[in-house]
C-alpha positions in Angstrom: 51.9 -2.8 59.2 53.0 -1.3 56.1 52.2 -4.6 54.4 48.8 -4.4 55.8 48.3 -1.2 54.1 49.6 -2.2 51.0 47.0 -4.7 51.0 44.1 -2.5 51.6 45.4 -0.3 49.1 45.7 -2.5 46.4 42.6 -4.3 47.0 41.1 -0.6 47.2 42.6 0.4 43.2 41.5 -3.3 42.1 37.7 -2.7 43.0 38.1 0.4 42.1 39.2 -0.6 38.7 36.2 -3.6 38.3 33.7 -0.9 39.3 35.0 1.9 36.7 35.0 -1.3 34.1 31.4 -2.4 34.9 30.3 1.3 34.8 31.6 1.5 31.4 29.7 -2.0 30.3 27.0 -0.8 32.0 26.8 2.7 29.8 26.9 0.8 26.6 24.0 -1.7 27.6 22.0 1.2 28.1 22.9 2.8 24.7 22.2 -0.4 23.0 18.8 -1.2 24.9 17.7 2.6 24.1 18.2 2.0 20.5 16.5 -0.9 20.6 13.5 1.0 21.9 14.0 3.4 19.1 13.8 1.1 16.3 10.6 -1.2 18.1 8.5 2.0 18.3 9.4 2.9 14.9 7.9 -0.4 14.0 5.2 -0.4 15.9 4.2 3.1 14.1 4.7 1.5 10.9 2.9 -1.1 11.2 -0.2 0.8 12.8 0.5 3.2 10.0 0.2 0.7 7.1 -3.0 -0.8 9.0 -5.0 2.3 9.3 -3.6 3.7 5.9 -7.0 3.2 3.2 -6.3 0.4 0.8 -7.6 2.7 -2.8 -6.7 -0.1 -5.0 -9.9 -2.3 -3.5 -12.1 0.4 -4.8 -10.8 0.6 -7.9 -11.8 -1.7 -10.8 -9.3 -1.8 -13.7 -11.2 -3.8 -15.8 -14.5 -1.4 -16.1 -12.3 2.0 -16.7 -9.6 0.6 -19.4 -12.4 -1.4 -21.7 -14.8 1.3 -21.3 -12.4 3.9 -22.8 -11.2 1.9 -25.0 -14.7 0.8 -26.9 -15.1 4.5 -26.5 -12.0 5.9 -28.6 -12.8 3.0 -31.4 -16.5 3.7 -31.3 -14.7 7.4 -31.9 -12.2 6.6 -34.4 -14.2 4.3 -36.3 -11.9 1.1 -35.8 -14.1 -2.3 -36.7 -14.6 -4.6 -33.1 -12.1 -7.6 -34.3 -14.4 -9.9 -32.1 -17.1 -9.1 -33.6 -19.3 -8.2 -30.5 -20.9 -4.9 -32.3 
């Protein structure tokens, strides 16, 4: 009889023991998957960000602005065109 519940107890502190260690994965799955979560929203809002975010440089033309000011300050200063366009 003792034997018997030597058995049972044993058994008893073994499942015991595989449920405590299967909590315990259990807890850190659940801290990797909500990290995971995390960092795919914070994706997700970057990437919307970026989309709806106004590109200014397609409005912009560099070319008009920098050789306007420029034939302006030698127009200004008096420097001869070295093309010869004037």
């Amino acid at each position: 009889m003792d034997r018997k519940i030597n058995d049972v107890l044993d058994e008893l502190k073994r499942v015991t023991a595989a449920q405590k260690e299967k909590k315990d994965s259990n807890t850190l799955v659940v801290v990797f998957a909500v990290i995971g979560i995390v960092a795919v929203a914070a994706v997700i809002a970057y990437v919307v960000y970026r989309f709806l975010q106004p590109d200014y440089y397609e409005d912009y033309d560099d070319e008009d602005v920098y050789d306007d000011n420029y034939d302006d300050l030698e127009k200004d200063a008096g420097i001869d065109d070295p093309e010869g366009e004037e």
